[in-house]
ROMI-498064 format. One record per residue (C-alpha): residue number from 1; residue in one letter; x, z, y. Coordinates in steps of 0.25 Angstrom, whole numbers, plus 2048, in hexadecimal, padded with zeros to 3 digits. Last residue first. Layout:
BEGIN
+--------+------+-----+-----+-----+
: fidren : banu :  xx :  zz :  yy :
+--------+------+-----+-----+-----+
:    NUM :    a :   X :   Z :   Y :
...
+--------+------+-----+-----+-----+
end
This chain:
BEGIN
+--------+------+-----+-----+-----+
: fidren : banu :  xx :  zz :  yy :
+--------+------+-----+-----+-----+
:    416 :    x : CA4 : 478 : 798 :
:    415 :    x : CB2 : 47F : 79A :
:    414 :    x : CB2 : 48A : 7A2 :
:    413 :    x : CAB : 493 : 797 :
:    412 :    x : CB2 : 48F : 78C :
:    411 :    x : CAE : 49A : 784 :
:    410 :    x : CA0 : 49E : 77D :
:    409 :    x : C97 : 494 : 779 :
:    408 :    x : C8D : 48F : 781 :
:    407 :    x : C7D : 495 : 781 :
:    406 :    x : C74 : 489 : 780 :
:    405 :    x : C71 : 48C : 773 :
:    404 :    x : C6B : 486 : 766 :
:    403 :    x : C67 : 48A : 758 :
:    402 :    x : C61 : 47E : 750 :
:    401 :    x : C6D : 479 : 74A :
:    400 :    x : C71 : 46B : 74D :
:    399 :    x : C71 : 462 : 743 :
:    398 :    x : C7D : 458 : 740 :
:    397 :    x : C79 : 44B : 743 :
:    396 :    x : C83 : 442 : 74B :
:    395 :    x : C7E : 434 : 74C :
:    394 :    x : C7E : 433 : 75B :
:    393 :    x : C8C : 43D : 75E :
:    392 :    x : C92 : 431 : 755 :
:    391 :    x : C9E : 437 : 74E :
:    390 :    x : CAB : 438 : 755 :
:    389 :    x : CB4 : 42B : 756 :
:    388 :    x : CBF : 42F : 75E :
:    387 :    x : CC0 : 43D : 755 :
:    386 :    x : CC2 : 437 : 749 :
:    385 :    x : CBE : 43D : 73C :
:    384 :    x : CC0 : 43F : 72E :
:    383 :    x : CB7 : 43C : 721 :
:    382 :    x : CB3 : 449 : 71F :
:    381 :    x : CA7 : 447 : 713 :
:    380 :    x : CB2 : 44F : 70B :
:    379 :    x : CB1 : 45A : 712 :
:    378 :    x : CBE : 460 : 716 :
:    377 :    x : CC5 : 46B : 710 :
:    376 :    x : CD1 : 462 : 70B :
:    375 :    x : CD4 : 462 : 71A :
:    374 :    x : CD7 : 471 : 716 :
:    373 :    x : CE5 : 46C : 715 :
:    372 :    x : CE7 : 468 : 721 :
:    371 :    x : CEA : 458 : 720 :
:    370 :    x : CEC : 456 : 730 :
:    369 :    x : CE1 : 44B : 72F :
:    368 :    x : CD9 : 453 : 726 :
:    367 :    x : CD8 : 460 : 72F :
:    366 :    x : CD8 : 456 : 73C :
:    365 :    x : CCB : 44D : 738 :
:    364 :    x : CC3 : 45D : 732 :
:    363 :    x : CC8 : 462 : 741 :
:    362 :    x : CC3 : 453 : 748 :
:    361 :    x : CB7 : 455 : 73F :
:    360 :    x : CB4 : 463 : 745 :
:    359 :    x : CB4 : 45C : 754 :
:    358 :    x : CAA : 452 : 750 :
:    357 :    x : CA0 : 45B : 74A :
:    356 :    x : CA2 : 465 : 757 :
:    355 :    x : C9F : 459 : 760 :
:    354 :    x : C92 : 457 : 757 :
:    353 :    x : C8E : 464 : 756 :
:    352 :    x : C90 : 466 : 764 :
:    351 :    x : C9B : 46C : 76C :
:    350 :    x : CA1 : 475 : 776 :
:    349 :    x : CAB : 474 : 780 :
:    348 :    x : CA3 : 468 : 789 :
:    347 :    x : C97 : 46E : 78A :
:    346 :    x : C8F : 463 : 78E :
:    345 :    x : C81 : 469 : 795 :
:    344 :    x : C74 : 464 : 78F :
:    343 :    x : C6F : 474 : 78E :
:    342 :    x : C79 : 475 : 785 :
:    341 :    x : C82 : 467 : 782 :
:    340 :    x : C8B : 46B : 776 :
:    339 :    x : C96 : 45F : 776 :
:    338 :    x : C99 : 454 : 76E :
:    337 :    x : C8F : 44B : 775 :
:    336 :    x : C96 : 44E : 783 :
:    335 :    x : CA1 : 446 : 77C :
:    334 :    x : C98 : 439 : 77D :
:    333 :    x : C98 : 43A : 78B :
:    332 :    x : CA8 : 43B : 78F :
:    331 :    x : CAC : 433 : 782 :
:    330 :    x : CAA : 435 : 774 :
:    329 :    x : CB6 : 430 : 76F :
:    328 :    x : CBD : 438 : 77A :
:    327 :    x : CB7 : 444 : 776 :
:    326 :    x : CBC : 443 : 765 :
:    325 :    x : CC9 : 43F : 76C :
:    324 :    x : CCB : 44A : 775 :
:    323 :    x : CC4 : 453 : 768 :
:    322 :    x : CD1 : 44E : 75F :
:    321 :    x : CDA : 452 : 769 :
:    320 :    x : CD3 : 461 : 76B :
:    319 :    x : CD3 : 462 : 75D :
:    318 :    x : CE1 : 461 : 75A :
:    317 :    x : CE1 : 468 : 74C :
:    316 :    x : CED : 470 : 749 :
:    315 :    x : CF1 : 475 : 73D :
:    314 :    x : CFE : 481 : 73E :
:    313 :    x : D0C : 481 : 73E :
:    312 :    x : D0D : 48D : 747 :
:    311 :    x : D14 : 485 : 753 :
:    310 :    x : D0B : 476 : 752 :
:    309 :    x : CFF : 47F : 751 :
:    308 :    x : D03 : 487 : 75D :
:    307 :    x : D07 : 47A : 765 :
:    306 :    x : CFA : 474 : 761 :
:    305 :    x : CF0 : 47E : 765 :
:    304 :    x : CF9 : 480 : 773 :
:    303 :    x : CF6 : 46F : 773 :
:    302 :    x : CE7 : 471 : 770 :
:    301 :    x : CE8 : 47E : 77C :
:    300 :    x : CEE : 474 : 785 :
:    299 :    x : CE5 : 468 : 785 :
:    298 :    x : CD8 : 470 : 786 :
:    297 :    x : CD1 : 468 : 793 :
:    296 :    x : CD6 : 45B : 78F :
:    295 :    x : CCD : 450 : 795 :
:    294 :    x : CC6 : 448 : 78C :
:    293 :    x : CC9 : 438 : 793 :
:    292 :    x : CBF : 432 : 799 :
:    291 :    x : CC6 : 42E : 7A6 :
:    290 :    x : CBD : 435 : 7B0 :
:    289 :    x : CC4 : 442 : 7A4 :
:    288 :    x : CBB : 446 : 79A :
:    287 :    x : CB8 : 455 : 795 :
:    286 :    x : CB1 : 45A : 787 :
:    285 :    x : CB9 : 467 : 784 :
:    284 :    x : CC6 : 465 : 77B :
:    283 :    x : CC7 : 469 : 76B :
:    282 :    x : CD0 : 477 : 76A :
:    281 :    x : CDC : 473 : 762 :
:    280 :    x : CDB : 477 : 755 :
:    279 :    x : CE4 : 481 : 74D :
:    278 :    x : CE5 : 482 : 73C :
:    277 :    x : CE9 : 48E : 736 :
:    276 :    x : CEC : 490 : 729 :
:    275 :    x : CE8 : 49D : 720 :
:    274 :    x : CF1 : 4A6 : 719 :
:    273 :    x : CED : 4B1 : 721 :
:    272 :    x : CF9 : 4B7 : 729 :
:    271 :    x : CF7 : 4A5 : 72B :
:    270 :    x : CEA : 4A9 : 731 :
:    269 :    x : CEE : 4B3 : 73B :
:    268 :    x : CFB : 4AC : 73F :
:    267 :    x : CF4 : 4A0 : 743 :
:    266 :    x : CE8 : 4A8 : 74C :
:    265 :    x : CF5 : 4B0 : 752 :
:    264 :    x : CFC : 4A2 : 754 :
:    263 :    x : CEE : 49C : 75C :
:    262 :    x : CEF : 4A9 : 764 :
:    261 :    x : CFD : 4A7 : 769 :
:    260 :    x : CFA : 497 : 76B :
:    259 :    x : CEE : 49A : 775 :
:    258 :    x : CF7 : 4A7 : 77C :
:    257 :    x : D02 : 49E : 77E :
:    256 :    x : D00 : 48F : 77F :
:    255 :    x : CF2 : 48E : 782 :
:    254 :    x : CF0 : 498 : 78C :
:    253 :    x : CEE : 4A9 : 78E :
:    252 :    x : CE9 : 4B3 : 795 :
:    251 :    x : CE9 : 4AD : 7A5 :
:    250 :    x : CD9 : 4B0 : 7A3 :
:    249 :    x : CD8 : 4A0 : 7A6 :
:    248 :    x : CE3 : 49C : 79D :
:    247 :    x : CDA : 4A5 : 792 :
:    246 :    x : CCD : 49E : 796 :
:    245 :    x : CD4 : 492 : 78D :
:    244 :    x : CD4 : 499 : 782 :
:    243 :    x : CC5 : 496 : 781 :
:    242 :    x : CC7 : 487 : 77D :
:    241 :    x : CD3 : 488 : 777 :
:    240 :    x : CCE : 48E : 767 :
:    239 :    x : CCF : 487 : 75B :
:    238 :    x : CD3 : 48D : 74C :
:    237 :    x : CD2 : 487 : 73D :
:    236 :    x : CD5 : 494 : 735 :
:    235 :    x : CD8 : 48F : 725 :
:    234 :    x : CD7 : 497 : 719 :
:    233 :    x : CE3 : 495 : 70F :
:    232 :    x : CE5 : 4A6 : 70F :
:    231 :    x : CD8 : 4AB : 710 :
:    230 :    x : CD3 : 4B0 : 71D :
:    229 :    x : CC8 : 4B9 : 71F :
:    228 :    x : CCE : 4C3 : 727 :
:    227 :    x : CD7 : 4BA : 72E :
:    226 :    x : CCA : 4B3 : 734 :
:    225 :    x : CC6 : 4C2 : 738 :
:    224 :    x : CD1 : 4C4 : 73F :
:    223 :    x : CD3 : 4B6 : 747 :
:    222 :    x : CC4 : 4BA : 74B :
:    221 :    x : CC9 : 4C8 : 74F :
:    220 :    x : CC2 : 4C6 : 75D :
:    219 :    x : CD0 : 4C7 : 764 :
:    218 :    x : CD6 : 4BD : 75B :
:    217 :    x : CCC : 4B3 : 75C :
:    216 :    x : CCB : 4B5 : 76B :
:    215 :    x : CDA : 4B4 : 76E :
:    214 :    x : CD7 : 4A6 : 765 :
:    213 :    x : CCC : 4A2 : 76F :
:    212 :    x : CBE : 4A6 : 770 :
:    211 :    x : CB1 : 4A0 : 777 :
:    210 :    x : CAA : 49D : 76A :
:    209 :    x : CAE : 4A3 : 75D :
:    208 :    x : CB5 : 49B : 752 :
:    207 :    x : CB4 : 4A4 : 743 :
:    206 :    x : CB0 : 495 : 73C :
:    205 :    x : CB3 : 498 : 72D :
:    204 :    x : CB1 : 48A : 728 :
:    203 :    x : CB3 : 48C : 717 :
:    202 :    x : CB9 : 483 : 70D :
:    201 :    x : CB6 : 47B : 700 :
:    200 :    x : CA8 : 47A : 704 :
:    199 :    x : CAD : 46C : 70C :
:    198 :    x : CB0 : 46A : 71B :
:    197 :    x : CAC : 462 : 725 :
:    196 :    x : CA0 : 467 : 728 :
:    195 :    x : CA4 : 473 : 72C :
:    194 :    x : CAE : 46E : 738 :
:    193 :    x : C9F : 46E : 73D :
:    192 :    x : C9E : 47E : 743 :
:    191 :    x : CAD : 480 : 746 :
:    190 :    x : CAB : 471 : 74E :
:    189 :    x : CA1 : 478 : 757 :
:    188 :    x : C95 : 477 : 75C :
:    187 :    x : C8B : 47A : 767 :
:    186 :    x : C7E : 474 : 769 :
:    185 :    x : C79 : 47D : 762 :
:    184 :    x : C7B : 48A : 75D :
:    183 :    x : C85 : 494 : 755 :
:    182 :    x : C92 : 48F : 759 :
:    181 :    x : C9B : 491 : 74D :
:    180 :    x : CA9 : 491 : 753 :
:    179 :    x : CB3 : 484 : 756 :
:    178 :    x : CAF : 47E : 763 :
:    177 :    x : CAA : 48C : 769 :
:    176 :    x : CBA : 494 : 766 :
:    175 :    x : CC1 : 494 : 75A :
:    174 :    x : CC5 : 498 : 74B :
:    173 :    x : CC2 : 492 : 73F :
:    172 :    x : CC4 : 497 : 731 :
:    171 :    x : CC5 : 48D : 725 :
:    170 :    x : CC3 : 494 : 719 :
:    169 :    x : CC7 : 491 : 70B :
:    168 :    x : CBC : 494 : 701 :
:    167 :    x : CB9 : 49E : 6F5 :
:    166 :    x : CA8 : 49D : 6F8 :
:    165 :    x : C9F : 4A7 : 6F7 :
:    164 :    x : C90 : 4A3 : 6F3 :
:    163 :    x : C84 : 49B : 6FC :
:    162 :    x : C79 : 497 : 6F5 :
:    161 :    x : C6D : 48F : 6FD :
:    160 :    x : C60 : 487 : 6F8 :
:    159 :    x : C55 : 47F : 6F9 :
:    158 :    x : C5A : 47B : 70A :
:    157 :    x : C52 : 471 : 714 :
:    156 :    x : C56 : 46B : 71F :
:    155 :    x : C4F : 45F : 724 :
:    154 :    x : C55 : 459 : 732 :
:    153 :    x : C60 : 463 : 732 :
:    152 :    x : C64 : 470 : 733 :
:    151 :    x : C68 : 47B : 726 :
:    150 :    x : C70 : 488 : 72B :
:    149 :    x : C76 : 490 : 723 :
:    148 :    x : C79 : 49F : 725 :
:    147 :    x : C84 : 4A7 : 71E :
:    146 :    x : C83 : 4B6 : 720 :
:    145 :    x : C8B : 4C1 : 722 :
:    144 :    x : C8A : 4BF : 732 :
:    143 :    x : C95 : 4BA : 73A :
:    142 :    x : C91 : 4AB : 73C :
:    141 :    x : C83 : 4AE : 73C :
:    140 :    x : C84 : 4B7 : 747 :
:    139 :    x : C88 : 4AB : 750 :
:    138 :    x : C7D : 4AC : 75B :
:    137 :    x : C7D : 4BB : 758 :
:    136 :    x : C89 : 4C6 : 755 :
:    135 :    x : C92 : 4B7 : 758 :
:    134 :    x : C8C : 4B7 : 765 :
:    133 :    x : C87 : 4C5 : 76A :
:    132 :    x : C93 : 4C9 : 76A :
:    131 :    x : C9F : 4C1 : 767 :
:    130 :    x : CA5 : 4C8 : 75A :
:    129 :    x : CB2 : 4CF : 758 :
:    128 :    x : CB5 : 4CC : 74B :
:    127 :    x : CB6 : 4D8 : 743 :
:    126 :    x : CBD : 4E6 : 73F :
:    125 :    x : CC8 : 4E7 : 734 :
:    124 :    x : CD7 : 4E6 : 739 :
:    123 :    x : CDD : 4DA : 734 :
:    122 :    x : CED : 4DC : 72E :
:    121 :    x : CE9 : 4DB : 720 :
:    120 :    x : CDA : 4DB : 71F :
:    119 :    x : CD2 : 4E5 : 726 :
:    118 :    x : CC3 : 4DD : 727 :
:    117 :    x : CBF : 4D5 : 732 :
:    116 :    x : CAE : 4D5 : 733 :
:    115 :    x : CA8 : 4CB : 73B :
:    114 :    x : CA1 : 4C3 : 72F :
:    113 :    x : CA4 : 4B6 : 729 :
:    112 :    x : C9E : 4AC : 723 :
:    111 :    x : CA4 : 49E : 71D :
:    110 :    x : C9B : 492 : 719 :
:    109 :    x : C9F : 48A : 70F :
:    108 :    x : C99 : 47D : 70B :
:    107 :    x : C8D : 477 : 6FD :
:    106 :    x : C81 : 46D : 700 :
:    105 :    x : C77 : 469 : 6F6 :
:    104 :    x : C6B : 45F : 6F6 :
:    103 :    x : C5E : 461 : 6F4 :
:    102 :    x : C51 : 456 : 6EE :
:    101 :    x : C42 : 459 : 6F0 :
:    100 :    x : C45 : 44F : 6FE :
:     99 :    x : C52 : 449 : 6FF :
:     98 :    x : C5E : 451 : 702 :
:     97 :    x : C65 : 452 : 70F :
:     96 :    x : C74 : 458 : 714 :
:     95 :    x : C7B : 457 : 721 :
:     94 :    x : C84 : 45D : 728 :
:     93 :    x : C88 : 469 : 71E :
:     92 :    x : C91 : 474 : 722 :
:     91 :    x : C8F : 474 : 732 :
:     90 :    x : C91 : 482 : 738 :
:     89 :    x : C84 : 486 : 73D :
:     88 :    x : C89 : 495 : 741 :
:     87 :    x : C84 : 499 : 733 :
:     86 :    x : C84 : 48B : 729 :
:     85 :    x : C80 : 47E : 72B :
:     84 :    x : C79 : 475 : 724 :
:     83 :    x : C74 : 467 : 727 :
:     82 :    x : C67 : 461 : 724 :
:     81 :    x : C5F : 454 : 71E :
:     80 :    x : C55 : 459 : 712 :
:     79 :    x : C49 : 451 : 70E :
:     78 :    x : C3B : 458 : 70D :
:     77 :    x : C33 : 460 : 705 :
:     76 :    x : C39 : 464 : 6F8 :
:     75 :    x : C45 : 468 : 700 :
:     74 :    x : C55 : 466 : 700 :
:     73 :    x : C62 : 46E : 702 :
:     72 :    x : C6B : 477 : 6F8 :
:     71 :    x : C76 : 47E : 700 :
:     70 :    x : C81 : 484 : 6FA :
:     69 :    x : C88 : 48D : 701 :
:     68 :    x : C97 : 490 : 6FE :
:     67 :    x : C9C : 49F : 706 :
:     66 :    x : CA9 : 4A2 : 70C :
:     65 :    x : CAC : 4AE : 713 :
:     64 :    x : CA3 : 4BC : 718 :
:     63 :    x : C9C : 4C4 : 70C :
:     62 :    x : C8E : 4C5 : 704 :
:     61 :    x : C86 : 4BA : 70B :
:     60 :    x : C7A : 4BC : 713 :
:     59 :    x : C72 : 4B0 : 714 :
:     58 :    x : C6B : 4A6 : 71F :
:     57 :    x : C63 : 49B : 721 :
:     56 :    x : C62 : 494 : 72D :
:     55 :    x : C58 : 48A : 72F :
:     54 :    x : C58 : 47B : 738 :
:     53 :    x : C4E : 46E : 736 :
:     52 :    x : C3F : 473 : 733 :
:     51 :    x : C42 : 480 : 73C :
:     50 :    x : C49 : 48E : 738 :
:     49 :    x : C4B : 497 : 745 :
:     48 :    x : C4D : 4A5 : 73D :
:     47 :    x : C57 : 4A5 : 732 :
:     46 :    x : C55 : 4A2 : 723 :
:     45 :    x : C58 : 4AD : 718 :
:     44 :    x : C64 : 4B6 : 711 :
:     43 :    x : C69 : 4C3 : 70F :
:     42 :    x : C5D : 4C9 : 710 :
:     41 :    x : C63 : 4D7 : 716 :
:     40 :    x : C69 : 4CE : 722 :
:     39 :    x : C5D : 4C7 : 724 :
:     38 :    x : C58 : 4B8 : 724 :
:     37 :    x : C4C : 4B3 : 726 :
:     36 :    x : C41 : 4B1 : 71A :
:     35 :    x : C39 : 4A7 : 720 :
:     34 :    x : C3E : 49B : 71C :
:     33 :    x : C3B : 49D : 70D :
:     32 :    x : C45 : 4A1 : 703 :
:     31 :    x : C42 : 49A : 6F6 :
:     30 :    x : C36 : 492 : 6F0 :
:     29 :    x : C37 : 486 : 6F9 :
:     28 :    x : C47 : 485 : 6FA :
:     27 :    x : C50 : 490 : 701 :
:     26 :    x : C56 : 494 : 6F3 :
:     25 :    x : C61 : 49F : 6F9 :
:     24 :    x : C6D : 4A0 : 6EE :
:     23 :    x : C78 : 4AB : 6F3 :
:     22 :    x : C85 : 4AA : 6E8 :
:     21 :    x : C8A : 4B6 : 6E3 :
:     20 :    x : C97 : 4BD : 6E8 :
:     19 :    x : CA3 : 4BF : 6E1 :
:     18 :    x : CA8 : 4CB : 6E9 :
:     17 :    x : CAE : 4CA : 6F7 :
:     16 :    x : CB5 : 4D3 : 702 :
:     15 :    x : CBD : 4C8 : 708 :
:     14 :    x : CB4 : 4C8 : 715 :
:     13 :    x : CAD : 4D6 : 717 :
:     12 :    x : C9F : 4D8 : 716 :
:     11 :    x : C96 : 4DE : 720 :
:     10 :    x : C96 : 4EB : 728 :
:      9 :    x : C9E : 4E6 : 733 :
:      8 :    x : C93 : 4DB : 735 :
:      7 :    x : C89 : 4E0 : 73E :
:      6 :    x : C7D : 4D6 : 73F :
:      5 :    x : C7F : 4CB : 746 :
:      4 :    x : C73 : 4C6 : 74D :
:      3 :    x : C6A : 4BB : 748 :
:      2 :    x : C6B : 4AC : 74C :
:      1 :    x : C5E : 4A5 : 750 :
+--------+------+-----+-----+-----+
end
């Protein structure tokens, strides 16, 4: 159960760092036992709803950014087989065992951040304007001043955790439900398993939100507080379409003037701070024609993402071609297996882990393909990906997390 966000005006401010000790937790036999739960004033400790196959634990850390964690797993008792996940069950480690008396270890970078915008240059201090009750309570973790990690899997089982600052680049996403941390099962997103496919020598920082577009990036200081914690050679991978389109309905905007308007305000904020952005075009929704065939249901707004990436000179990353295929190999039944199903329904916006897997390889098959320079970022177990000949749905094993709702993201409403 997540806890509520506590206020966070008072807490610390990025940039404003010291050389900071490293945080050791020993969670073996003799250390800290399952029952001490987390508080603020702690600082550190396991969250409610443990089981023999999911726990949570959590600590405070000392300022917002990047942080290396090191994870020592194994038990006297059994043999260990788990993933790791980290605050809004973003995937760092898919799968890692160690026999039984024996450990193994495990290091990755796990940004946190916290509300707060501080007065830098041309920024006004103040905060992110955050969904109530939403991202105050089912996504608290991903604003508190603490870094929670999640361990899931057949046999989890941790001895010890230390987690230290880490000098890193980041890489900052931005967008709307198929790119932001969801924070339950059975939905997904490729923010949450793009991960995976990175090494510790960079940062995820994923600031997507669900139900927005870029007019609400801008509008809810998201774009801000990126800005605010940008270093010159980070990176802002952005996507939104999806809800952009309610705009054409509310006669304030479209794809090729108020869309690509705000997609240059978003490049012009990021190269003001040295960093390099990259734009994606929104993946399509799952929809076949009595032919087979994926219907194209956001075919301008991908060709707007283009035009405006083409114009400034900026990456582009043509997800919503490479999804078409990724569907189409699939097929109209298969595809449905890609896809969050709440209550046995298809959602047809919104995916599963596995679809999200598939769709955060085509992004890591594009960065190395279009020879970014962060494509040197990649993990080295990456070996590239196609899109018409996905993973098998049937051998697919990432966990899923023991938190689940039926509630459906926000956005998209007309478009299930």
């Amino acid at each position: 159960m997540l806890r509520p966000l506590l206020p966070l005006l008072i807490l610390f401010v990025a940039g404003a760092c010291q050389r900071t000790p490293p945080l050791s937790f020993d969670l073996g036999p003799r250390g800290i036992s399952r029952d001490t739960l987390y508080t603020r004033d702690r600082g550190y400790g396991f969250e409610p709803g443990a089981s023999a196959t999911s726990f949570h634990f959590t600590a405070r850390v000392p300022r917002e950014g990047n942080h290396r964690v090191t994870v020592t797993v194994g038990s006297d008792t059994v043999a260990t087989d788990m993933a790791i996940k980290t605050e809004l069950r973003r995937l760092m480690v898919e799968k890692i065992t160690a026999p039984h008396g024996g450990s193994a270890r495990v290091s990755f970078i796990v940004n946190t951040r916290t509300p707060a915008i501080p007065a830098t240059g041309d920024l006004k201090a103040g905060a992110v304007r955050l969904k109530m009750p939403r991202e105050s309570v089912q996504e608290a973790w991903a604003w508190d001043d603490a870094l929670t990690l999640e361990f899931v899997g057949p046999a989890p089982a941790v001895r010890r955790i230390e987690i230290e600052p880490a000098e890193v680049p980041t890489i900052f996403l931005l967008g709307d439900s198929t790119v932001c941390d969801q924070s339950k099962e059975p939905y997904n997103s490729w923010g949450q398993m793009i991960t995976r496919w990175f090494s510790p020598a960079v940062a995820i920082a994923n600031h997507g939100e669900s139900g927005e577009t870029y007019r609400d990036s801008i509008g809810r200081r998201r774009l801000d507080k990126i800005a605010s914690v940008m270093r010159p050679g980070d990176w802002l991978i952005m996507q939104f379409g999806h809800n952009d389109q309610k705009q054409i309905a509310a006669g304030s905007g479209g794809p090729f003037t108020t869309y690509k308007d705000e997609i240059a305000r978003h490049i012009a904020v990021v190269r003001a701070r040295g960093g390099v952005p990259v734009i994606v075009s929104p993946m399509e929704r799952r929809g076949f024609d009595e032919a087979g065939r994926v219907r194209g249901s956001l075919t301008d707004y991908a060709e707007a993402a283009r035009q405006a990436a083409q114009e400034h000179g900026v990456a582009f990353i043509d997800l919503n071609a490479m999804s078409k295929v990724l569907y189409a190999a699939l097929g109209p039944e298969q595809s449905a297996r890609a896809f969050a199903t709440p209550r046995g329904v298809v959602d047809n916006t919104h995916h599963n882990n596995f679809g999200s897997y598939q769709l955060a390889q085509c992004i890591a098959q594009a960065i190395r393909a279009q020879g970014l320079p962060i494509a040197k970022f990649l993990a080295a177990d990456f070996k590239g990906f196609d899109p018409s000949r996905s993973d098998d749905p049937d051998t697919f094993k990432v966990p899923a997390s023991a938190d689940f709702t039926n509630e459906r993201p926000l956005g998209d409403e007309a478009n299930r």
